[in-house]
C-alpha positions as CSV (number, residue, x, y, z in Angstrom):
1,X,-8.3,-13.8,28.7
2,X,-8.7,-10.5,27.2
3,X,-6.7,-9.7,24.1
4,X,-4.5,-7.1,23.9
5,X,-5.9,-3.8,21.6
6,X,-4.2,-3.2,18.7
7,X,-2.4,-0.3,16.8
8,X,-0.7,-1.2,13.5
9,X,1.0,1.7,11.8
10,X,3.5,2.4,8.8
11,X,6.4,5.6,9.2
12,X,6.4,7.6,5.9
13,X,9.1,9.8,5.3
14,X,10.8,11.3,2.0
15,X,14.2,9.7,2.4
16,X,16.6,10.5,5.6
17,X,14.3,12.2,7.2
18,X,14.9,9.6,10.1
19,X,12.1,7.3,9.5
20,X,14.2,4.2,10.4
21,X,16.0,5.5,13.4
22,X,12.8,7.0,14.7
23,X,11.2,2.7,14.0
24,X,14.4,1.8,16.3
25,X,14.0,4.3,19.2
26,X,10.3,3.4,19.4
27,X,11.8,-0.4,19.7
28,X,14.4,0.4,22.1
29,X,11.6,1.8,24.3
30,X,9.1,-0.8,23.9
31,X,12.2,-3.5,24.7
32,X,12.1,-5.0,21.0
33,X,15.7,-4.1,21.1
34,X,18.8,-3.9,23.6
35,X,20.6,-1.2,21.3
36,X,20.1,1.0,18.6
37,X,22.1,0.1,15.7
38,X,21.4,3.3,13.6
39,X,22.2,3.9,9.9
40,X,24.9,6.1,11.0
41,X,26.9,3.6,12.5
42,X,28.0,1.5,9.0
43,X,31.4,1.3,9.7
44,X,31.4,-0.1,12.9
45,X,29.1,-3.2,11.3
46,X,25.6,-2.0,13.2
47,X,23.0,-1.8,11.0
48,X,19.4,-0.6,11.4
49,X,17.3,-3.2,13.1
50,X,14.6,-3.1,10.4
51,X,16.8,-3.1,7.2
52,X,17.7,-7.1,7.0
53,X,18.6,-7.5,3.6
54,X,22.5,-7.4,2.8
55,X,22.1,-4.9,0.4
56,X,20.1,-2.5,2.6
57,X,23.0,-2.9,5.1
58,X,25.6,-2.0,2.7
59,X,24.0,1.0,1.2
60,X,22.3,2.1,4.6
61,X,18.7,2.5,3.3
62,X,15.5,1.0,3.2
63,X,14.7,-1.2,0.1
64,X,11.4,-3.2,1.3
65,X,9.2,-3.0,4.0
66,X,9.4,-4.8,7.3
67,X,7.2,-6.0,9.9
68,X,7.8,-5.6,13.9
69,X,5.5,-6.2,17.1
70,X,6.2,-5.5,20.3
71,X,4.1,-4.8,23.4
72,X,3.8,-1.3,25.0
73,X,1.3,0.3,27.6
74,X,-0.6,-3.1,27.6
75,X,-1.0,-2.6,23.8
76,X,0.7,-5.0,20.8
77,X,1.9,-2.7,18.4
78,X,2.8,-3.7,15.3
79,X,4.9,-1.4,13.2
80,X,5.6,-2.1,9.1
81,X,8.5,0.3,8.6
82,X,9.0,1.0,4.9
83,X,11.0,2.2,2.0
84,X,11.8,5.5,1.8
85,X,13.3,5.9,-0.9
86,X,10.9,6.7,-4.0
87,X,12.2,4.2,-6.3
88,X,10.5,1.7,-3.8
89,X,7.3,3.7,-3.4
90,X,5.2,0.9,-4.8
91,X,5.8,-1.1,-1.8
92,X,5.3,1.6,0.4
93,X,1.7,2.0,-1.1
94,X,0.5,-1.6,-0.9
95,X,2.0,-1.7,2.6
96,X,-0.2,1.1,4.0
97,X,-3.5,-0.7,2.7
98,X,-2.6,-2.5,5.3
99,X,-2.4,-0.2,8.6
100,X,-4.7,1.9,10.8
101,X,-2.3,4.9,11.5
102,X,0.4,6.4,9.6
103,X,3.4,8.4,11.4
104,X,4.9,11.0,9.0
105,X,8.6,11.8,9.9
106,X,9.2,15.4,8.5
107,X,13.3,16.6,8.5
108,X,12.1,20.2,10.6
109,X,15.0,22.0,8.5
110,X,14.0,20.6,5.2
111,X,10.2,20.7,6.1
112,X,7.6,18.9,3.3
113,X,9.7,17.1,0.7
114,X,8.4,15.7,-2.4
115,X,8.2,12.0,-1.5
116,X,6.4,13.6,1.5
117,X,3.7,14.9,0.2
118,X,3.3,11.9,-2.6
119,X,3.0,9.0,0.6
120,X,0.5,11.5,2.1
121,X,-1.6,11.7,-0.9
122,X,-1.9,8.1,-0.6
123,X,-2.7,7.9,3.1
124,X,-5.8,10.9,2.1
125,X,-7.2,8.7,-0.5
126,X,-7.4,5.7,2.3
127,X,-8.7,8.1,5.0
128,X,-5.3,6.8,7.2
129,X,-5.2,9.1,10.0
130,X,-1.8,10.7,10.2
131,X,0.6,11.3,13.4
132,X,3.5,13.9,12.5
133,X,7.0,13.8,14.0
134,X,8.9,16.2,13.4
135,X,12.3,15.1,13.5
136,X,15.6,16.7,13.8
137,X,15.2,19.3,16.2
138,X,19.0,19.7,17.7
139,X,19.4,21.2,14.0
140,X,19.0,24.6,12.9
141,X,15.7,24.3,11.1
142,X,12.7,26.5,10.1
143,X,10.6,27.9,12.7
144,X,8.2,25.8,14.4
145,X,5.0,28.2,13.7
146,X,6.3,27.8,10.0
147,X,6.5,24.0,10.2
148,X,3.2,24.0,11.0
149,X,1.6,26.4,8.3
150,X,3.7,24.8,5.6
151,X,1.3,21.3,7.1
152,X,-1.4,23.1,6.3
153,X,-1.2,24.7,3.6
154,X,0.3,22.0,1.2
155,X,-1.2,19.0,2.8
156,X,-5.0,21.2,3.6
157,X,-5.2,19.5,7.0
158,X,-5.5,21.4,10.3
159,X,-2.3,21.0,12.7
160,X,-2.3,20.0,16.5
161,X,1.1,20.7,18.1
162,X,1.2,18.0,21.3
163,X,4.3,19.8,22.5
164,X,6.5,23.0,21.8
165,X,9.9,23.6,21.3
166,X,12.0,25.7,23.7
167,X,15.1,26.8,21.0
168,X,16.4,25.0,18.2
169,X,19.8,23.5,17.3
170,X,22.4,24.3,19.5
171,X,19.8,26.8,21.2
172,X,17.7,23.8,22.6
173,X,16.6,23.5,26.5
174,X,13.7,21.3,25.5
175,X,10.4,20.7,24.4
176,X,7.3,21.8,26.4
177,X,4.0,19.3,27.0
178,X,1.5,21.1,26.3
179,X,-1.6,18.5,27.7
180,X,0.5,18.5,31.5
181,X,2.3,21.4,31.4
182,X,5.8,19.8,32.3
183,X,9.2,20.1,30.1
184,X,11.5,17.3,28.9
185,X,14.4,18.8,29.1
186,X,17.5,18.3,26.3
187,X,20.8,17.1,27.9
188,X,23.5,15.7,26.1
189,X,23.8,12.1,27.1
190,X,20.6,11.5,26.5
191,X,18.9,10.8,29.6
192,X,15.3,11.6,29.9
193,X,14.1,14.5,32.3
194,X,11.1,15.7,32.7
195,X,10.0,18.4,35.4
196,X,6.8,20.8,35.7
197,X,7.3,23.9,34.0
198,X,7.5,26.0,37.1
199,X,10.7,23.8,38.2
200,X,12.3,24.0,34.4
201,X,15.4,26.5,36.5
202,X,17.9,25.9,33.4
203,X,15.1,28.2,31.0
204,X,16.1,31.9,31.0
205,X,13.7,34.2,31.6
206,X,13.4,35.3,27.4
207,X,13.1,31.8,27.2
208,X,10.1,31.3,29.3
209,X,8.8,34.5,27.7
210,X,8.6,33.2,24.1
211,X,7.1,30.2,25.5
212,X,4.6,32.1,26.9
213,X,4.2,33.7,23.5
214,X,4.1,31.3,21.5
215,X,1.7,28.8,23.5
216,X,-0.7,32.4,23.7
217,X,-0.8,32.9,20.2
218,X,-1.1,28.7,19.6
219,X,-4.2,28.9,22.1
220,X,-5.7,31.8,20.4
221,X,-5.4,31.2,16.8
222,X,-4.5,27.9,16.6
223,X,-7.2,24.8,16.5
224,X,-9.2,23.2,19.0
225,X,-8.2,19.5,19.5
226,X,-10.8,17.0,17.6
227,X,-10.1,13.5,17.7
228,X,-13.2,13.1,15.4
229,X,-11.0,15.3,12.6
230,X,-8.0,13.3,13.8
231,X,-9.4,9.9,13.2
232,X,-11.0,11.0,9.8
233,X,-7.7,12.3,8.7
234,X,-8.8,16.4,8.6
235,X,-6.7,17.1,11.7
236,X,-3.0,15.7,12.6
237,X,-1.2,15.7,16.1
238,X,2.5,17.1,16.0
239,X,4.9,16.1,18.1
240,X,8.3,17.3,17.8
241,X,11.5,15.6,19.0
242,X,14.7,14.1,17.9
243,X,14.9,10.7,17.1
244,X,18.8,10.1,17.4
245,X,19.1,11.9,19.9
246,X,16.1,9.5,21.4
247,X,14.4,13.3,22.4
248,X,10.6,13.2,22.3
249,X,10.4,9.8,21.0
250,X,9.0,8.5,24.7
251,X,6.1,11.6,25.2
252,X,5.5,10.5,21.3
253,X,5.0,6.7,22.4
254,X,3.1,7.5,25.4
255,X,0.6,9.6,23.4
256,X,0.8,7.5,20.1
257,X,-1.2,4.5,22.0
258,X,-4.0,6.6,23.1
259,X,-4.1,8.7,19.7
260,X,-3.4,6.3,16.7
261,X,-6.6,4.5,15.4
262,X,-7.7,0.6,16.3
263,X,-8.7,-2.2,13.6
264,X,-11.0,-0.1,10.9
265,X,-14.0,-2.0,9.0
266,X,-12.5,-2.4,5.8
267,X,-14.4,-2.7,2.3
268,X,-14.6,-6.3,1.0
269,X,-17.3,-7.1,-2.0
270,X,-19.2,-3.9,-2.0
271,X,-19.6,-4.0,1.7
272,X,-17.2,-3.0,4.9
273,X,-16.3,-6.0,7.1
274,X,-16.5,-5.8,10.8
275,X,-13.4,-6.4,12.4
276,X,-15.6,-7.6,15.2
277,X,-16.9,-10.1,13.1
278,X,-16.7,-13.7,13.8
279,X,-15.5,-15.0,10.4
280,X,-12.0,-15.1,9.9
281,X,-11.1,-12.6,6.6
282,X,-7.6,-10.9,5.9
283,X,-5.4,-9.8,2.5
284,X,-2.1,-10.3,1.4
285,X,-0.5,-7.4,0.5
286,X,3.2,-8.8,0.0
287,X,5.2,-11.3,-0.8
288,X,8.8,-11.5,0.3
289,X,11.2,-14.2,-1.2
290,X,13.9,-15.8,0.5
291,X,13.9,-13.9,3.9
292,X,16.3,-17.1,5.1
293,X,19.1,-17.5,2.7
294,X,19.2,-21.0,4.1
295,X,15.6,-21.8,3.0
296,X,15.0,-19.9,0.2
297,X,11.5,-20.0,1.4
298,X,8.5,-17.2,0.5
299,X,6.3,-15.3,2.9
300,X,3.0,-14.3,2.1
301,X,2.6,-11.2,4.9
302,X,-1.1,-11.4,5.7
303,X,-3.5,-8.0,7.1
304,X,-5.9,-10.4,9.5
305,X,-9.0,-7.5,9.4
306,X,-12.0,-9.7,11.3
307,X,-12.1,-12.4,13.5
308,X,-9.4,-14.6,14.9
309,X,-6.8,-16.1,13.1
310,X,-5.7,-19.7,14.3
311,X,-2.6,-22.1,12.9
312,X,-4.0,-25.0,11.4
313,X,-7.5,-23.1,10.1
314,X,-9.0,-23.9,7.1
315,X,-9.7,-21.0,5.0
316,X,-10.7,-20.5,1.5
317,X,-8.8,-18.8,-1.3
318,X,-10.9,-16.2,-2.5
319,X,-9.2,-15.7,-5.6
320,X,-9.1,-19.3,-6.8
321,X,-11.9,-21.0,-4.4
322,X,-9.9,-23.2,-2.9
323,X,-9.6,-24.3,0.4
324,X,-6.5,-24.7,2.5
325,X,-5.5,-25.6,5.7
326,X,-2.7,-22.7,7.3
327,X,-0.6,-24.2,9.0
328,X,2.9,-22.4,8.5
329,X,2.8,-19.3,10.4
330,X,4.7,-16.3,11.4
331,X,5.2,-13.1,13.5
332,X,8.3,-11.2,12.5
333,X,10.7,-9.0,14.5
334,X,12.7,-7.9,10.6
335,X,13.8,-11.4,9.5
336,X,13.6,-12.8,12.4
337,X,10.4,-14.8,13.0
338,X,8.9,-17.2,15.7
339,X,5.8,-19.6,15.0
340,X,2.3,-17.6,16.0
341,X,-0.7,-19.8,17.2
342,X,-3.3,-17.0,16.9
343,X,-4.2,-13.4,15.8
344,X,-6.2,-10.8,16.3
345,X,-7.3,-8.0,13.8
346,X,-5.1,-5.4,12.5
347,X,-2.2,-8.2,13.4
348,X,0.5,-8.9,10.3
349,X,0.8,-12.8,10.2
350,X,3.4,-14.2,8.1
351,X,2.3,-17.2,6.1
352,X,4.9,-20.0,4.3
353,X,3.7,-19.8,0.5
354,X,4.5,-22.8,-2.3
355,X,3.5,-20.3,-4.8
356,X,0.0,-20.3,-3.9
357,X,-0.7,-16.5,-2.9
358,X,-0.5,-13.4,-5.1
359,X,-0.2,-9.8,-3.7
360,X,-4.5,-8.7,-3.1
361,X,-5.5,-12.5,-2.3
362,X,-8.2,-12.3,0.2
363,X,-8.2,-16.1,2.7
364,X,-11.7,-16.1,4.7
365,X,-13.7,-18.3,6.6
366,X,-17.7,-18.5,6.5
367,X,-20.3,-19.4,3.9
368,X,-19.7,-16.2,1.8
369,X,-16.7,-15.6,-0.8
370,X,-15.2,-12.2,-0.4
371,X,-12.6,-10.2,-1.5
372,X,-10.8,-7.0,-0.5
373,X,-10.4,-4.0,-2.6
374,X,-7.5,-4.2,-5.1
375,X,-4.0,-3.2,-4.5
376,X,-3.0,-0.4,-6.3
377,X,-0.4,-1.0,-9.1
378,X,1.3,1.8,-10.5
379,X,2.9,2.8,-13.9
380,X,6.9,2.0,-14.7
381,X,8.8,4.9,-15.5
382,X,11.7,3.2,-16.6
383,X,11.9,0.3,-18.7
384,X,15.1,-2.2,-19.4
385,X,15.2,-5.3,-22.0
386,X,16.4,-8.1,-19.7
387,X,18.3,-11.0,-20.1
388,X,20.6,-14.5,-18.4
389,X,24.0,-14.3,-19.0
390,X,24.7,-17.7,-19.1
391,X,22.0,-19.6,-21.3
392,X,22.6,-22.6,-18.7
393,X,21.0,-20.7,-16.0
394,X,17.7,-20.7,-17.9
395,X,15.6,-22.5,-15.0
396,X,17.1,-20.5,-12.1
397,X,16.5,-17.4,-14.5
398,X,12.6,-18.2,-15.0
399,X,12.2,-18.7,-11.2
400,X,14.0,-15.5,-9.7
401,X,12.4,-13.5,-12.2
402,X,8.2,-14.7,-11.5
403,X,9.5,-15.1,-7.5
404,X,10.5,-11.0,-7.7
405,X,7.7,-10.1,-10.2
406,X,5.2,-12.0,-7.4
407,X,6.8,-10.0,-5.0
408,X,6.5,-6.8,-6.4
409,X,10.3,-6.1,-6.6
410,X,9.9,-5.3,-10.3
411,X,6.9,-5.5,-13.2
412,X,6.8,-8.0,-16.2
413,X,6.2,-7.7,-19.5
414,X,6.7,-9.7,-22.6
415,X,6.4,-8.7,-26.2
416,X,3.4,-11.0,-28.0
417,X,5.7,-12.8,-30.3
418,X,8.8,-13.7,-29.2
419,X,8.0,-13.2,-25.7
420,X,11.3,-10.9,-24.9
421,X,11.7,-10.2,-20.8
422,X,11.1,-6.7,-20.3
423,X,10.8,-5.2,-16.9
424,X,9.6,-1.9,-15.6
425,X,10.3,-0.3,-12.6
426,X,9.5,3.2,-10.6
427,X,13.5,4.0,-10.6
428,X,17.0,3.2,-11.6
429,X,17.5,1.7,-8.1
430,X,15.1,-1.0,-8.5
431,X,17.0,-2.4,-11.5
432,X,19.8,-2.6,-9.7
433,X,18.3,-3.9,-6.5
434,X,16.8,-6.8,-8.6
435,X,20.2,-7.1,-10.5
436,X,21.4,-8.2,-6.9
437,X,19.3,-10.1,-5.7
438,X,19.4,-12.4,-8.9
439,X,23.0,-12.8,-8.5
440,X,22.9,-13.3,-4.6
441,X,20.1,-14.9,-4.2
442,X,19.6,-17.2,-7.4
443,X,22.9,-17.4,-8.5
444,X,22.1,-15.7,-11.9
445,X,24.0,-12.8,-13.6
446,X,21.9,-10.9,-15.7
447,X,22.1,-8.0,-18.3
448,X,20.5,-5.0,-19.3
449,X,19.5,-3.2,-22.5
450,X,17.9,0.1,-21.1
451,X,15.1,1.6,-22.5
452,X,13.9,4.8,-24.4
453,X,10.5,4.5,-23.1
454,X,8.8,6.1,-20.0
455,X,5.2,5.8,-20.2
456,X,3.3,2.3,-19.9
457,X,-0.7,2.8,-21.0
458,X,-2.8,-0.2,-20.6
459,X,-5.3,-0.7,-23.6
460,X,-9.0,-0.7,-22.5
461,X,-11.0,-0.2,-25.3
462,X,-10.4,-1.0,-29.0
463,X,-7.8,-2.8,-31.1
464,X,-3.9,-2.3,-31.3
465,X,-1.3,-4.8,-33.0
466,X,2.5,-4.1,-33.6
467,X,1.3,-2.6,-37.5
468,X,0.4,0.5,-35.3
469,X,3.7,0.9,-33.4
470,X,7.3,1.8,-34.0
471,X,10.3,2.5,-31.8
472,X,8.9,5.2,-30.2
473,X,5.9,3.3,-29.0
474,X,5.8,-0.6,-28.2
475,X,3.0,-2.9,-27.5
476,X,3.6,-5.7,-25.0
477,X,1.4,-7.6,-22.7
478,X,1.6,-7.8,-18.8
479,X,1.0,-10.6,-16.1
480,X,-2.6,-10.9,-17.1
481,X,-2.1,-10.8,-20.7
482,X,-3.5,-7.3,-20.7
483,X,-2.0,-5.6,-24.0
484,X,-0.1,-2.6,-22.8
485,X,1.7,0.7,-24.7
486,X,5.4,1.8,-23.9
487,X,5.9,5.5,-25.3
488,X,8.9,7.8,-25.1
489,X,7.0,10.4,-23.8
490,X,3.8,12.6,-23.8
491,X,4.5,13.8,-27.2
492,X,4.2,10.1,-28.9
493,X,1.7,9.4,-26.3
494,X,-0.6,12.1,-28.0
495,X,0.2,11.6,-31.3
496,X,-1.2,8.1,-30.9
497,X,-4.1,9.1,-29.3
498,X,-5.0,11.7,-32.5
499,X,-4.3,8.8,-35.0
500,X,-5.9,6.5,-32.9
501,X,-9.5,7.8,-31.2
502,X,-11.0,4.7,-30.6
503,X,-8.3,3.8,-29.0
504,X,-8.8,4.0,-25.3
505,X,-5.4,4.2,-22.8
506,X,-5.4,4.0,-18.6
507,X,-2.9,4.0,-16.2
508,X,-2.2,1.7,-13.6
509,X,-4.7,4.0,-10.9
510,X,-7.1,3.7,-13.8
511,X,-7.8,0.5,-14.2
512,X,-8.6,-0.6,-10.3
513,X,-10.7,2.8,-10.0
């Protein structure tokens, strides 16, 4: 039987742009879903599909990634919705090493926001192609031909609009197709309508004429379509719509399954890997702890990127060079899971983990070792002293704190001596997220004693021992035992580095580049 193709993609959005209730429409149309249960709709007890963790439903946002599939146009799709929020933008960025396609949800009366333009960056540097929806359209936003220059002049990527706008706000009739020439026209129950142009009665005759104009001037000094630039990430296809208002999200689907990119060879060892290859090879680019409160099990969400995986396999463990046999396996709809016999790349698999895996473990098959690039790991901003409570909890403490350092929730440090917890994290939010999820989910209360400090500089050349700090800069060690350097800020952070030139300092980027 002939598998299925593939198309595995991430939404990136700064937050409430409507990244998550675009995920939910794109569900509700593929059948994943009966009914949209939107952010929106708190108080009534509906929650977005995606977000599965209690907190998430109580605040109404995103706090970790999560995995979907569903099957559309003869075509499994399998959609990792993630954070928006940018104090969990380190998930965000391991979680697109692991897609083909990114979708980037841009609020059309805020335009390019800063969290925007930082997820991009990321998606550049991995050569992601990059779908835009931009969302929001029955608001009053910024012009559509200034939507699009604003793309390309901050992001320096040409623009492809897929369809056109016909008003705005409580002006819009609809949006026009530009590849068939037809209209979908806006209606407020939400019914989908679309009729050729020449039949679109309800457009008044200015209407049609700035149409006109507008798809003139797109066709004479806009850009020619290139799916070569498209898949190489130079060129991105706009669609614009409304997600809540589930307006453009079907043309977007239609088109997304022809337009977003299939498995990609991916680098492993110096060389690119075949997804058409034979031997089994994928990464593990996250680890989620105790997605069944009744279980308090782990997943280890695997990226399969060649051949075929198969429950039961034997694989070896790259980073340790052991083998193992696979036989706990999962595909996910959120925290809902079902076992999965086989997989195919660019599929997510979810695997049941005793503490073997580590975030960047590579499983293969074959005679030769390999091993997928690095994730990336990025710098703490913030920086908190932690301790238990209650001194009784000590063994619960230990193991909620190395599950949710595995997982990426938070980082680890300890000062060489007397091996004081210290965690860092991107933002305030992630302290308290992992504040919560001690209490609720390990049944420890915890305190914290924030920090000055705001830089982290890992030590790659030379000598440094506590004689050469003071409270303004603080040496600790990481996971790894890799001596690290908290500063205040760039002026300490200096001053070291002109008392110390044979010192040598790198961030997190600098150390996997």
């Amino acid at each position: 039987m002939q598998e299925k193709p593939r198309k595995t993609f991430a939404i990136i959005s700064h937050p409430d742009a409507g990244k998550t209730t675009l995920t939910e429409k794109v569900l509700l149309l593929g059948g994943g879903i009966r009914s949209a249960g939107t952010v929106k709709g708190k108080k009534s007890g509906k929650y977005a599909t995606s977000d599965w963790m209690d907190i998430e439903k109580q605040r109404g946002i995103s706090v970790t990634s999560s995995v979907m599939q569903l099957n559309y146009d003869d075509t499994q799709i399998n959609i990792l919705d993630t954070p928006g929020h940018q104090d969990f933008s380190e998930d965000t960025y391991r979680t697109l090493t692991a897609v083909d396609t990114a979708v980037m949800v841009i609020d059309c009366v805020k335009g390019i926001e800063a969290q925007t333009l930082k997820l991009f960056k990321v998606c550049r540097m991995r050569g992601i192609p990059i779908l835009t929806f931009i969302n929001k359209l029955d608001r009053e936003g910024k012009e559509p031909l200034d939507l699009l220059e604003e793309i390309e002049e901050t992001l320096d990527m040409e623009t492809y609009p897929m369809n056109w706008p016909i008003g705005m706000g409580k002006r819009l009739k609809g949006i026009y197709s530009i590849p068939d020439d037809t209209v979908e026209i806006f209606n407020e129950d939400h019914e989908r309508k679309v009729v050729p142009l020449k039949e679109a009665h309800m457009l008044e005759d200015y209407e049609k004429d700035a149409l006109e104009e507008d798809t003139m001037l797109l066709e004479e000094a806009g850009n020619e379509f290139s799916a070569e630039k498209v898949k190489n990430g130079q060129m991105t296809p706009v669609f614009f719509g409304s997600a809540l208002a589930n307006f453009g999200v079907q043309s977007f689907l239609d088109q997304f399954v022809d337009l977003a990119a299939p498995p990609q060879p991916r680098k492993a060892s110096g060389e690119f890997v075949s997804p058409e290859s034979n031997d089994f090879s994928g990464f593990v680019f996250k680890i989620q702890a105790n997605m069944n409160p009744n279980h308090r099990d782990r997943i280890a969400f695997l990226r399969v990127c060649s051949g075929s995986f198969d429950r039961g396999m034997e694989v070896k463990h790259s980073r340790t060079g052991k083998k193992m046999k696979l036989n706990q396996s999962h595909s996910f709809f959120a925290s809902d899971r079902e076992t999965v016999e086989t997989a195919m790349p660019g599929d997510i698999v979810g695997l049941y983990d005793s503490g073997n895996f580590q975030v960047g473990d590579t499983l293969c098959t074959g005679q030769k070792l390999i091993q997928y690039e690095e994730m990336p790991q990025f710098p703490p901003e913030k920086f908190a002293k932690v301790t238990a409570k209650n001194a009784l909890k000590h063994k619960q403490y230990h193991k909620g704190m190395q599950q949710l350092v595995q997982e990426g929730t938070i980082q680890l440090y300890k000062t060489p001596y007397f091996e004081d917890y210290i965690i860092g994290a991107v933002g305030e939010l992630q302290f308290q997220v992992f504040e919560y999820r001690m209490k609720n989910e390990y049944n420890v209360d915890i305190e914290f004693a924030h920090m000055s400090h705001e830089l982290a500089r890992w030590v790659t050349k030379g000598h440094v021992d506590e004689s050469m700090t003071d409270s303004r800069k603080m040496l600790v060690l990481d996971q790894q035992k890799r001596p690290v350097l908290l500063f205040e800020n760039e002026f300490s952070l200096r001053w070291f580095q002109d008392k110390n030139p044979d010192v040598e300092l790198a961030t997190g980027w600098d150390i996997l580049e």
